[in-house]
N, CA, C and O atoms as CSV, one atom per row, in Angstrom:
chain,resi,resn,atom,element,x,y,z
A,1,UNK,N,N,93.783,95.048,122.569
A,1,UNK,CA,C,95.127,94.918,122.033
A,1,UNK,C,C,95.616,96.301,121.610
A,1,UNK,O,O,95.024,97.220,121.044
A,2,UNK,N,N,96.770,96.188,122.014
A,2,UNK,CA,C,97.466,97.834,121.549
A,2,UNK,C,C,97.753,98.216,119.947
A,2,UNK,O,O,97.657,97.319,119.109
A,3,UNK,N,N,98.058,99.386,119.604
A,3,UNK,CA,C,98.282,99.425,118.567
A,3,UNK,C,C,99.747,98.819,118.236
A,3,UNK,O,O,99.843,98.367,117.096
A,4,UNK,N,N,100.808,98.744,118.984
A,4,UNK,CA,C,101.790,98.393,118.971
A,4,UNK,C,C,101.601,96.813,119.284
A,4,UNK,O,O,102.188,96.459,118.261
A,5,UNK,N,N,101.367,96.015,119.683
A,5,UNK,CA,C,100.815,94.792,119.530
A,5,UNK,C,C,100.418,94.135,118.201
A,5,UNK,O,O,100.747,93.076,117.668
A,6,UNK,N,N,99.467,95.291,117.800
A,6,UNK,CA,C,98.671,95.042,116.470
A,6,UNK,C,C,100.175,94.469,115.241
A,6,UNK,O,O,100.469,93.533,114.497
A,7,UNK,N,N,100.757,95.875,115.761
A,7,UNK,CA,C,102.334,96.312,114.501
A,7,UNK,C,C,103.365,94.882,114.337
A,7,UNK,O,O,104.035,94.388,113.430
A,8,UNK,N,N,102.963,94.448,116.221
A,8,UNK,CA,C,104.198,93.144,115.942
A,8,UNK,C,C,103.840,92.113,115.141
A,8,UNK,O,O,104.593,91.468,114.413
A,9,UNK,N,N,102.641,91.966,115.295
A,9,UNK,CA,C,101.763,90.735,114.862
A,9,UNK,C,C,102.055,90.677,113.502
A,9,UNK,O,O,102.769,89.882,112.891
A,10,UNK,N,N,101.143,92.009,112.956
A,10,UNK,CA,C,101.192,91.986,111.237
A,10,UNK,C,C,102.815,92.251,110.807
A,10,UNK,O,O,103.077,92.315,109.606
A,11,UNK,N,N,103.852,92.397,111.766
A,11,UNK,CA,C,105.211,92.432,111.210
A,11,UNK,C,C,105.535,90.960,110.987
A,11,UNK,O,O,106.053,90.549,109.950
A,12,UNK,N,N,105.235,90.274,111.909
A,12,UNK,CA,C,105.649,89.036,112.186
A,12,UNK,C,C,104.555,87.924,110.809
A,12,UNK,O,O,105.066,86.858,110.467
A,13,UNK,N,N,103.232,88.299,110.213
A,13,UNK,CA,C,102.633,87.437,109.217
A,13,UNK,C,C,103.225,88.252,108.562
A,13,UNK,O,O,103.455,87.499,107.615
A,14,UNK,N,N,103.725,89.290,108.234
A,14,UNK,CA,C,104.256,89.951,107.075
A,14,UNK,C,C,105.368,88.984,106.025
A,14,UNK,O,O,105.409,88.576,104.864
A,15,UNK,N,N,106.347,88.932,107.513
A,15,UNK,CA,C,107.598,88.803,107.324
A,15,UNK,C,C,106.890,87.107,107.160
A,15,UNK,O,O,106.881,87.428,105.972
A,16,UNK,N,N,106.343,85.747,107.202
A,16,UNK,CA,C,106.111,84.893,106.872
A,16,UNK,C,C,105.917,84.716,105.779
A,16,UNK,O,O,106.579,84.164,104.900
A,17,UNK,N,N,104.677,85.345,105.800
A,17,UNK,CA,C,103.933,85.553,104.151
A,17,UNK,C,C,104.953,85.927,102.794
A,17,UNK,O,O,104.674,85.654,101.626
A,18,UNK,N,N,106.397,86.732,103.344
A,18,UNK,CA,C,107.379,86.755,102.604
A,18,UNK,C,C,108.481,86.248,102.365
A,18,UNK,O,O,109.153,86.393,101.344
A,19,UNK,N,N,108.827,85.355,103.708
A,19,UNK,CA,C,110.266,84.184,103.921
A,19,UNK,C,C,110.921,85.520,104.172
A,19,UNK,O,O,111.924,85.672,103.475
A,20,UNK,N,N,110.569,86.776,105.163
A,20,UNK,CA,C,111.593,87.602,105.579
A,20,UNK,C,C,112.040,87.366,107.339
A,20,UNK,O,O,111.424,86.948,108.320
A,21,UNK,N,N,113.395,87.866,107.107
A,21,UNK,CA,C,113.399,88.134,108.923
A,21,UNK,C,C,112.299,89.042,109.382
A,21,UNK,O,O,111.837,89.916,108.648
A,22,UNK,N,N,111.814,88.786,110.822
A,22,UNK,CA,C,110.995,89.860,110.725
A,22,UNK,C,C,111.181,91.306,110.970
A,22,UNK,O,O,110.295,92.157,111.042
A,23,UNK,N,N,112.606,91.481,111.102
A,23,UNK,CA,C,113.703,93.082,111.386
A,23,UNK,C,C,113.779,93.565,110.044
A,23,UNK,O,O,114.438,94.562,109.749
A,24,UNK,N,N,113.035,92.799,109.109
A,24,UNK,CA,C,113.002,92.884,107.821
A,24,UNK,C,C,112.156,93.440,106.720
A,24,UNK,O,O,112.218,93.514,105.492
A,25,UNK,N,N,110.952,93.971,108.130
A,25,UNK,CA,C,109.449,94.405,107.426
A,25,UNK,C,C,109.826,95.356,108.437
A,25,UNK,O,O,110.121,94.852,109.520
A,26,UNK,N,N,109.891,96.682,108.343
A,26,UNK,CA,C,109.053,97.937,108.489
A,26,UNK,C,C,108.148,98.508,108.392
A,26,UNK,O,O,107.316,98.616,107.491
A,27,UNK,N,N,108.284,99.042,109.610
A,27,UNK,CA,C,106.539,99.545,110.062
A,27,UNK,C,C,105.901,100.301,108.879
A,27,UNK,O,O,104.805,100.089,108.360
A,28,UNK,N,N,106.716,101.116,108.603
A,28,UNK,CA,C,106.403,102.317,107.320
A,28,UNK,C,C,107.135,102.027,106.544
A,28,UNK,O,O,107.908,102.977,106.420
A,29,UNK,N,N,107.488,100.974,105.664
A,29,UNK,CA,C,107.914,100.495,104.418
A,29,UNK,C,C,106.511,100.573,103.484
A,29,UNK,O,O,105.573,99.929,103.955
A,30,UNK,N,N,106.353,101.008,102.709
A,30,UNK,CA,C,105.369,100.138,101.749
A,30,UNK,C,C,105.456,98.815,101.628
A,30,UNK,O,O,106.491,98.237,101.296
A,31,UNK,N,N,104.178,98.159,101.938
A,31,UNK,CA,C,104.030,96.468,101.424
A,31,UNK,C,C,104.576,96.001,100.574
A,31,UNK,O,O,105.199,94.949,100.717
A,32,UNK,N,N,104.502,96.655,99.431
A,32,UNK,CA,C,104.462,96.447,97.991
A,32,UNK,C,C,106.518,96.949,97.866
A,32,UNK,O,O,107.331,96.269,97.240
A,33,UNK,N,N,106.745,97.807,98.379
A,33,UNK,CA,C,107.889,98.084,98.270
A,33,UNK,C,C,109.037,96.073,99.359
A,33,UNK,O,O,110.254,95.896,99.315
A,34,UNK,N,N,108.409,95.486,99.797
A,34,UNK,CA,C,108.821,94.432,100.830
A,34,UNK,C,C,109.051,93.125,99.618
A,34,UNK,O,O,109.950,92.285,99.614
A,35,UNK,N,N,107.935,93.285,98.645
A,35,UNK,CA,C,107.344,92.159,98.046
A,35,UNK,C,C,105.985,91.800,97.975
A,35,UNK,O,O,105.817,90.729,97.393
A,36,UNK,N,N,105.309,92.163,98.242
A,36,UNK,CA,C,103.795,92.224,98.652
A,36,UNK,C,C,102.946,91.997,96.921
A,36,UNK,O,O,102.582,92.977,96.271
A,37,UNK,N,N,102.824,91.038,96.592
A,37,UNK,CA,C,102.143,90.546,95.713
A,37,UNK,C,C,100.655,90.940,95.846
A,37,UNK,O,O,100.261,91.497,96.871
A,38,UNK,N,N,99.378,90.500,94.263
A,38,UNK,CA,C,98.379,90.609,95.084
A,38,UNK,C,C,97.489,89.276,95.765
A,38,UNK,O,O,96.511,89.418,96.498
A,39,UNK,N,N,98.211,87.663,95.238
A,39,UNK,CA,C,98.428,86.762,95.949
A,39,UNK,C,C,98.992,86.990,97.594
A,39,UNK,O,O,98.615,86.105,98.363
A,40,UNK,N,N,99.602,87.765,98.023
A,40,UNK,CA,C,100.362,87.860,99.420
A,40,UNK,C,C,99.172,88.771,99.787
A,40,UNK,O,O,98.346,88.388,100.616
A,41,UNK,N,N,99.098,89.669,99.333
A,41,UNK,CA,C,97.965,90.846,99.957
A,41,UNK,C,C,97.048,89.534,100.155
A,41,UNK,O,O,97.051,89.441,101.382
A,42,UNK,N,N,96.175,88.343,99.617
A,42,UNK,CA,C,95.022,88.186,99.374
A,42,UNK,C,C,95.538,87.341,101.177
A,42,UNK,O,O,94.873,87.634,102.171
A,43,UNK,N,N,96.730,86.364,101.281
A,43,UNK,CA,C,96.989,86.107,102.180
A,43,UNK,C,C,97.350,86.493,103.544
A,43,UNK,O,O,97.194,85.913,104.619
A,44,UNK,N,N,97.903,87.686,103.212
A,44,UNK,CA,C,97.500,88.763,104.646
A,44,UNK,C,C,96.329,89.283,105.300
A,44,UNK,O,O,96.200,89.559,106.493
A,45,UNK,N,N,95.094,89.430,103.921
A,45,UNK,CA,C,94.127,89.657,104.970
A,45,UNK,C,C,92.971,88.386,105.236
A,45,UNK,O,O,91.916,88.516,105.857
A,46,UNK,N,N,93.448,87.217,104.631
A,46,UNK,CA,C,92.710,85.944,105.446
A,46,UNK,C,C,93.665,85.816,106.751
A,46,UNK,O,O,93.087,85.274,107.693
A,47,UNK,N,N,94.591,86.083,106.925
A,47,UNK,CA,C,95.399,85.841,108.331
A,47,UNK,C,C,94.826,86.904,109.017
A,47,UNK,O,O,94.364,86.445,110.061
A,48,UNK,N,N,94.553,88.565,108.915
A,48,UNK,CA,C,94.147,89.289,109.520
A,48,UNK,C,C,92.802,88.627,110.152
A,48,UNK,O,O,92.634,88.239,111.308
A,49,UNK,N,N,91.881,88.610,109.045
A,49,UNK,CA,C,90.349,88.071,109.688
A,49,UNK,C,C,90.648,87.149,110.750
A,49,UNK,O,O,90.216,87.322,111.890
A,50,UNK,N,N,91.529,85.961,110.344
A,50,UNK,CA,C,90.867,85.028,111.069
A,50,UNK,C,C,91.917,85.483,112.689
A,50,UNK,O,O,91.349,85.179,113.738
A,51,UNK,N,N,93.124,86.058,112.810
A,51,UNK,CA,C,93.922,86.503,113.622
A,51,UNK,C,C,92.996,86.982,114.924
A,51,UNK,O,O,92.778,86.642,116.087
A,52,UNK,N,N,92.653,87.856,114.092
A,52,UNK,CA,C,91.931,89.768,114.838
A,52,UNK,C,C,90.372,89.472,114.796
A,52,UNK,O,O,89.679,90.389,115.238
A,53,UNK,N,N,89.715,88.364,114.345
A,53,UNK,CA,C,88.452,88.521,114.117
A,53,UNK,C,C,87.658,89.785,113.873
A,53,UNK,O,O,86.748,90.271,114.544
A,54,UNK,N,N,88.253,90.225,112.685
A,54,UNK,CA,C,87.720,91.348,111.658
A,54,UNK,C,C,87.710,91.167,110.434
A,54,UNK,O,O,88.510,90.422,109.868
A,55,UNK,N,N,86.754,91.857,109.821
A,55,UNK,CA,C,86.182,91.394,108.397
A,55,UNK,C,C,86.486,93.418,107.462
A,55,UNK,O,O,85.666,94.323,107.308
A,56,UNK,N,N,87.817,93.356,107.120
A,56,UNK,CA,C,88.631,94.126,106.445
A,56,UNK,C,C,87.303,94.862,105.708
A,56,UNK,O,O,86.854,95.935,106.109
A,57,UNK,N,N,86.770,94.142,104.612
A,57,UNK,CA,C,86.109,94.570,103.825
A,57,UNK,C,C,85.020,95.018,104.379
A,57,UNK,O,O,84.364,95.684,103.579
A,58,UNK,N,N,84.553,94.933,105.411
A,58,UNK,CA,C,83.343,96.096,105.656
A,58,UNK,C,C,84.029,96.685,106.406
A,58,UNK,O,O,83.617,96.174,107.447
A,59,UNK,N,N,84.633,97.248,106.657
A,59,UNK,CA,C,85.083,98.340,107.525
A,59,UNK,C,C,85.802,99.850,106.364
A,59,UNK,O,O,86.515,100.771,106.761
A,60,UNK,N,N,85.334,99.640,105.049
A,60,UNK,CA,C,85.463,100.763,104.782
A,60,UNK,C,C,86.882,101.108,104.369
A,60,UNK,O,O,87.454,102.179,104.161
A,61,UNK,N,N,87.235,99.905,104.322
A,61,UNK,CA,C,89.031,100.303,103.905
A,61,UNK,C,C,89.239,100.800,102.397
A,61,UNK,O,O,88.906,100.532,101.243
A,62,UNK,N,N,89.978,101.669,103.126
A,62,UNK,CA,C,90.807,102.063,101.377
A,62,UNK,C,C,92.544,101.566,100.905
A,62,UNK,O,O,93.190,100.615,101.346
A,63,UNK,N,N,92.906,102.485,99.983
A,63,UNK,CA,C,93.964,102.034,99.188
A,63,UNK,C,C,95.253,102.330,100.456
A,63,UNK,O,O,96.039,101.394,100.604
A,64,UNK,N,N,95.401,103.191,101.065
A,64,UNK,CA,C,96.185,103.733,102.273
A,64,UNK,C,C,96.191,103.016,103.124
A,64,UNK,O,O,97.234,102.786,103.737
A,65,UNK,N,N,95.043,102.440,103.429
A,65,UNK,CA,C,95.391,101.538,104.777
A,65,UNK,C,C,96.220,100.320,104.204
A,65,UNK,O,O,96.897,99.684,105.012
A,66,UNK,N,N,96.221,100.072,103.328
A,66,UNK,CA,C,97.001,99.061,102.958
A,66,UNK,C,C,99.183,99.204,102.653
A,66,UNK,O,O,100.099,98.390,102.532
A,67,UNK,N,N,99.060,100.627,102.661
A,67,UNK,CA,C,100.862,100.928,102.412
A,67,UNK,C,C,101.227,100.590,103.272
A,67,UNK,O,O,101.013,101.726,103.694
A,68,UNK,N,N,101.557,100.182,103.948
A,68,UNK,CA,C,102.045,100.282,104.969
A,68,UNK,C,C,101.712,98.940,106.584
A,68,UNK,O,O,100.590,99.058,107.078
A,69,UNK,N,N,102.658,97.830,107.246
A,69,UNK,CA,C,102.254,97.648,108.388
A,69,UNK,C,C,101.811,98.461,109.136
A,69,UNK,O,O,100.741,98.093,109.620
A,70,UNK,N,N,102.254,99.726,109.567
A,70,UNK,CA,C,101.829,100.749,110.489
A,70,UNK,C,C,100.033,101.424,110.033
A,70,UNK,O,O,99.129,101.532,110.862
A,71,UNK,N,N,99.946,101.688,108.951
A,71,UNK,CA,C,98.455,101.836,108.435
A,71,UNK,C,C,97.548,100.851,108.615
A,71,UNK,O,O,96.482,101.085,109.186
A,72,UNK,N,N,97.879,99.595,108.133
A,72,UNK,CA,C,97.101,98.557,108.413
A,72,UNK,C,C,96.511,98.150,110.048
A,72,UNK,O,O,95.367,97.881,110.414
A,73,UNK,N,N,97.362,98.203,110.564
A,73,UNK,CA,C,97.454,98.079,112.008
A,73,UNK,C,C,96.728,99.255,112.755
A,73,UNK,O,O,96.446,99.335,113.950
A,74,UNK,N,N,96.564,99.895,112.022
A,74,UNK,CA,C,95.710,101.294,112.370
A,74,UNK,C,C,94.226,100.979,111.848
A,74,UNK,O,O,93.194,100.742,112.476
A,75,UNK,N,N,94.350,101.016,111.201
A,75,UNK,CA,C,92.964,100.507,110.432
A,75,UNK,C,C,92.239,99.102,111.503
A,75,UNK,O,O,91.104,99.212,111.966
A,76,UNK,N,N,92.868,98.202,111.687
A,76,UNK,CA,C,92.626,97.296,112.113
A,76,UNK,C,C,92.478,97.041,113.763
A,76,UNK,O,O,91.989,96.005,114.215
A,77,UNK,N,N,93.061,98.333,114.740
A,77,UNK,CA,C,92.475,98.989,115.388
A,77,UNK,C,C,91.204,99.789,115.644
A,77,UNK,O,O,90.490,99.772,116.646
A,78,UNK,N,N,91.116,100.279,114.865
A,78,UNK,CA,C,90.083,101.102,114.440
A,78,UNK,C,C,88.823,100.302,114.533
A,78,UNK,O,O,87.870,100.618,115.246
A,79,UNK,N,N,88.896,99.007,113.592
A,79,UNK,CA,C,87.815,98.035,113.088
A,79,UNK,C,C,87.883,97.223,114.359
A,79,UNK,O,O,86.760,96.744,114.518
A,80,UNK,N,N,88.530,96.923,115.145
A,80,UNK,CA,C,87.967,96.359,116.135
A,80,UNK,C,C,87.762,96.973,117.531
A,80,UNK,O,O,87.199,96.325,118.413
């Protein structure tokens, strides 16, 4: 899967996880700047795992991969 693939995906649970359009989450918005709770964070990355079949937490993630759809999606490249 591409990295741009990755971007639509997590734009598209983004924008769920928030009741947004999904023209509504930017790639390089901060999460947290969208609405990004740490209830919503906890729900974005059970959708990641079970999505992408990757397990976030061992792969070494930090606070950065998380600003951002475009970081995450990088990260989550990376991990798989």
């Amino acid at each position: 899967m591409t990295q741009e693939q990755v971007e639509d995906i997590l734009a598209l649970e983004v924008s769920s996880i928030l009741g947004l359009d999904v023209d509504k989450a930017p790639l390089d918005e901060p999460l947290d700047a969208l609405g990004m709770d740490s209830m919503a964070f906890v729900e974005l990355l059970v959708a990641i795992e079970q999505r992408f079949a990757v397990k976030l937490m061992r792969t070494d993630m930090r606070r950065e991969d998380l600003r951002s759809i475009r970081a995450l999606a990088t990260r989550i490249c990376r991990a798989a």
